[in-house]
C-alpha positions in Angstrom: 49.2 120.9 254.9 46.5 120.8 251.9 46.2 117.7 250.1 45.4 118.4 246.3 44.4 116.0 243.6 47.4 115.9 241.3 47.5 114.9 237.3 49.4 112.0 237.4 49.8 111.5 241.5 47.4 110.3 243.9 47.5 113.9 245.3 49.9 116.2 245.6 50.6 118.5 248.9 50.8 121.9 249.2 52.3 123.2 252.3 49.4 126.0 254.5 50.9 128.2 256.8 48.4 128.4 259.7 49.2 129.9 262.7 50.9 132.8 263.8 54.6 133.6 262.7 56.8 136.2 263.2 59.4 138.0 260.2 62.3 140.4 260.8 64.0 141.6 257.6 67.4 143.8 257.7 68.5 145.4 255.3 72.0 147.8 254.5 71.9 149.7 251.2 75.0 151.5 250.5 75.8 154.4 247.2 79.1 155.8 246.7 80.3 158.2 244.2 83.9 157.3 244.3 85.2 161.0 243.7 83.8 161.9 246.6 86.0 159.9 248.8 88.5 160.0 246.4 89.2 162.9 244.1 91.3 162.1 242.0 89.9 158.4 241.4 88.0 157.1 238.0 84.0 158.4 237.5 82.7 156.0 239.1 79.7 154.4 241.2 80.0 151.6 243.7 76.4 150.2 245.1 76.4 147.7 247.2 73.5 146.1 249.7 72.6 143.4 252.4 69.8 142.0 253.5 69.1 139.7 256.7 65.8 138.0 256.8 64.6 135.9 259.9 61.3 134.2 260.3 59.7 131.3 262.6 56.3 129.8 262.0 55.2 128.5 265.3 52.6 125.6 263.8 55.8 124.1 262.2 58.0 122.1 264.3 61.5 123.4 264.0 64.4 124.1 263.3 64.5 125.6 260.2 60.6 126.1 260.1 60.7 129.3 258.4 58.5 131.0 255.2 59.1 129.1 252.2 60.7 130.5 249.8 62.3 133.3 251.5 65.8 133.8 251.3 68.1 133.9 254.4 70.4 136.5 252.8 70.3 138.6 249.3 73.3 140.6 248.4 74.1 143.1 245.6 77.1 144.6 244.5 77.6 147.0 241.6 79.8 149.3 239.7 78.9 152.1 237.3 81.9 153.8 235.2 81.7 156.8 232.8 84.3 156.5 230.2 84.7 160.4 229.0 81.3 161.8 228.1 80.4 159.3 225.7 80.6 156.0 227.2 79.6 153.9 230.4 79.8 150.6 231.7 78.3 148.9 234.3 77.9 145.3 236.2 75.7 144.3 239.1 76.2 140.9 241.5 72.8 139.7 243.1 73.9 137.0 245.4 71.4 135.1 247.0 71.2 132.0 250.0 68.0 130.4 250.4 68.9 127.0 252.3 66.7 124.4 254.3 62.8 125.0 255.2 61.0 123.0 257.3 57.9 123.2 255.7 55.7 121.2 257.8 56.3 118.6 260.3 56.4 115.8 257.2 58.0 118.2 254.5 61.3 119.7 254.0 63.0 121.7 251.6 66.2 123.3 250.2 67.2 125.5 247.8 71.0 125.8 246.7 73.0 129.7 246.1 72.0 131.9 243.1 74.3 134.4 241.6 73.1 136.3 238.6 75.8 138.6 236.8 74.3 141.5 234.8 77.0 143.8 232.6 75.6 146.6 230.4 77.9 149.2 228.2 76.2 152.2 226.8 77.6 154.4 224.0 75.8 158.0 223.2 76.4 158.6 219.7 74.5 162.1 220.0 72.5 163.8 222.1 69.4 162.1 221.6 70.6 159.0 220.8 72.3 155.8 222.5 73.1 152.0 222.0 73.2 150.0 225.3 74.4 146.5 224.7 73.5 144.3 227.6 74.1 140.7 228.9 71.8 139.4 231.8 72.6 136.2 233.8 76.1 136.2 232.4 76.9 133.4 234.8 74.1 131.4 233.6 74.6 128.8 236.5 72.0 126.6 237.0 69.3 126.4 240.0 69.2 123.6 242.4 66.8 122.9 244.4 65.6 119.6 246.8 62.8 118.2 249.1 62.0 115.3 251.5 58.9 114.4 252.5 59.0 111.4 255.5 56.3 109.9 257.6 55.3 107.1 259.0 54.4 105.8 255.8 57.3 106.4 253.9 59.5 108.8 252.5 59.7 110.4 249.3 63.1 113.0 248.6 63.6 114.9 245.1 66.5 116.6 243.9 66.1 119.5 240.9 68.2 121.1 238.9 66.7 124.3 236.9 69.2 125.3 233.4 69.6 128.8 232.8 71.1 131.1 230.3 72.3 134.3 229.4 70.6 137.0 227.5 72.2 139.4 225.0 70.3 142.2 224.3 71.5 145.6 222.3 69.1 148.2 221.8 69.3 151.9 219.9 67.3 154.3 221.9 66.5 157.7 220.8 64.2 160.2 221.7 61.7 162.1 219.6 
């Protein structure tokens, strides 16, 4: 751990990883045309994908003393459907689980679920031409986030809480 002059602290600390540390990451991605398991079912795409991720940094006592920032497990699930020739809809769920970090033998720190809903609908209105109308972070749920910092001296624990919203978007696309 780096201490750094802060603005309005006495200094602020940033955490170093030093050392060696070892990362593993797993991951399943998974794309399915419906039809072709079942033929007589809606044109549609399923998507779906997992991801493990382990890591241990050996300078930092344990347990939990992994890569900040890293999430344990990111998941994705997501649906495409083509409404005749003209029209499509779509979704996608990123799921996410960061949870506690040991950052250094004094610092520790969490960071609650994220789930971000994105939907999109797309109409072609000729051949050259289309309006997608979009809505990211539908869920708009907020962040939280947390950290303790004890030592002989003291301790110090913060709790956060990040807003977030969702974003409407429509666009005409065309091409020359």
């Amino acid at each position: 751990m780096r201490a750094h002059p802060g603005l309005f602290a006495p200094a602020a600390f940033t955490p170093a990883a030093r050392g060696h540390h070892g990362h593993e990451r797993k991951r399943h991605p998974h794309q399915l045309p419906l039809r072709s398991v079942l033929p007589s079912a809606p044109d549609m795409d399923l998507r779906a994908n997992a991801a493990r991720n382990w890591s241990r940094l050996d300078a930092v006592p344990g347990p939990d003393n992994r890569l900040g920032d890293q999430a344990r497990v990111t998941a994705n699930i997501g649906i495409d459907a083509r409404i005749g020739a003209q029209y499509t809809l779509g979704m996608n769920l990123n799921l996410q689980y960061g949870g506690a970090t040991q950052m250094s033998r004094y610092l520790r720190s969490d960071t609650g679920p994220v789930r971000v809903l994105d939907v999109v609908g797309v109409w072609k209105a000729g051949a050259n031409t289309q309006l997608r109308l979009s809505v990211a972070n539908a869920l708009h749920r907020d962040r939280r986030s947390g950290s303790a910092y004890a030592d002989a001296d003291g301790s110090n624990t913060r709790a956060g809480r990040a807003s977030t919203a969702a974003v409407v978007r429509m666009v005409l696309e065309t091409s020359l």
